[in-house]
C-alpha positions in Angstrom: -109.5 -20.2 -9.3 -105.8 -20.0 -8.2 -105.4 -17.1 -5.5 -101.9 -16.0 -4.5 -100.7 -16.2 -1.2 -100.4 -13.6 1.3 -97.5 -11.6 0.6 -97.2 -10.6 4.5 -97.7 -13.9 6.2 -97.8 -15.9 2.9 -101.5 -18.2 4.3 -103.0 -19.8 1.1 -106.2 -18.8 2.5 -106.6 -15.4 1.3 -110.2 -14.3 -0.8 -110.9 -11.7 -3.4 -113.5 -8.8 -2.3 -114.0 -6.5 -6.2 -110.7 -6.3 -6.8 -108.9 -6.7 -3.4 -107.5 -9.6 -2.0 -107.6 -10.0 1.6 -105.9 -12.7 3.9 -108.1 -13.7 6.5 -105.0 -14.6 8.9 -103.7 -11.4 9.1 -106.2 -9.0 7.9 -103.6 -7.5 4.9 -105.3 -6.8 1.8 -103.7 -5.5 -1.6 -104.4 -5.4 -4.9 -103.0 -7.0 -8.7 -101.0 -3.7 -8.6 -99.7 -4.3 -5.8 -98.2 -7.3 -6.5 -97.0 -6.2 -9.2 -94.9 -3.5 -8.4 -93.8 -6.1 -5.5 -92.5 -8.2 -8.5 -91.2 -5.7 -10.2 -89.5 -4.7 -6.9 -87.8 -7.9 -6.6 -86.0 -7.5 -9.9 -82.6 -7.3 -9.5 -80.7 -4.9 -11.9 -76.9 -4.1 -12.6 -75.4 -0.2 -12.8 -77.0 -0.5 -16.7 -80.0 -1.8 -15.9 -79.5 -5.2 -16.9 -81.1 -7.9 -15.1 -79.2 -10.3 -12.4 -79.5 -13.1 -12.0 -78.5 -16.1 -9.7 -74.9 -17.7 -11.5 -74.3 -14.8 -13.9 -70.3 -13.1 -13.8 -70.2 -9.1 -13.3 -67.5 -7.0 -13.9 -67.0 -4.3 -10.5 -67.3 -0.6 -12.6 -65.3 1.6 -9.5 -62.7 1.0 -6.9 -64.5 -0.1 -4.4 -63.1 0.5 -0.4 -63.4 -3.1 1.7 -63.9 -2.6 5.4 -61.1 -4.3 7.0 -58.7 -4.6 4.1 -55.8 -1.9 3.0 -56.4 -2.4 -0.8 -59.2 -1.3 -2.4 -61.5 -3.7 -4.4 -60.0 -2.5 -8.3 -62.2 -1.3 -11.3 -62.2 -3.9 -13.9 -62.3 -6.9 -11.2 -64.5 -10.0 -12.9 -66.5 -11.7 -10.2 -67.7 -14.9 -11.2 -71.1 -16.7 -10.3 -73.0 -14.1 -8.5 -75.8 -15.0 -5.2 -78.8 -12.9 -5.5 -80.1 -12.4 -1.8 -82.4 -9.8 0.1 -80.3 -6.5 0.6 -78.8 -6.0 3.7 -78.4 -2.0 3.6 -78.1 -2.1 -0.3 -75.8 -5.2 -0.5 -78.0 -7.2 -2.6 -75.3 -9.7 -4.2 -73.2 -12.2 -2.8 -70.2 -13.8 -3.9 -66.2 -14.7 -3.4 -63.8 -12.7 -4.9 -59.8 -13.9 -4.9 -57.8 -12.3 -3.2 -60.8 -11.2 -0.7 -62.8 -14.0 0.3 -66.8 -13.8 0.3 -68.4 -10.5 0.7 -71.4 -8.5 -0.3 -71.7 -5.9 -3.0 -74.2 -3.5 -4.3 -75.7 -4.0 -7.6 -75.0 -0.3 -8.3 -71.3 -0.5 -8.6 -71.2 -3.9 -11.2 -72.7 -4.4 -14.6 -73.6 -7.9 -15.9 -70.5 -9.1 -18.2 
């Protein structure tokens, strides 16, 4: 039987108790629910609710303010192959836009072209 992993300290020891699965390491237990609303979690969506993913192009759907700069990022503005990443304060794509360099936006304020 293929167990998954721990989803707090990811050990490959973990056991199923009815329908919990507990990691002996760490003492976590969860459930098939569990994981998946974790997976579901992890989904990355655009302003539409299309799915991202890793290499697609997205189109920015509001001026956008950019700390630092005096120009605003401008509505309409095609950003090409997209980083999916782990959301620091909402910022859950990376990428390099001309004219700015690399930054971080939200997947709120783009939709998958």
């Amino acid at each position: 039987m293929n167990l998954p992993n721990c989803p707090k300290c990811n050990s490959e020891y973990t056991y199923e108790d009815s329908n919990l699965f507990i990691c002996p390491e760490c003492f976590h237990e969860w459930t098939r629910l569990d994981m998946e609303k974790m997976e579901e979690k992890s989904i990355i969506r655009d302003s539409v609710g299309n799915e991202l993913k890793d290499g697609d192009d997205v189109v920015v759907i509001k001026d956008l303010k950019v700390k630092g700069e005096s120009k605003p990022l401008k509505q309409g503005t095609k950003v090409k192959s997209i980083v999916l990443q782990e959301g620091f304060d909402g910022h859950d794509i990376g990428c390099k836009i001309p004219g700015f360099g690399p930054m971080n936006l939200k997947s709120e304020f783009v939709k998958k072209a």
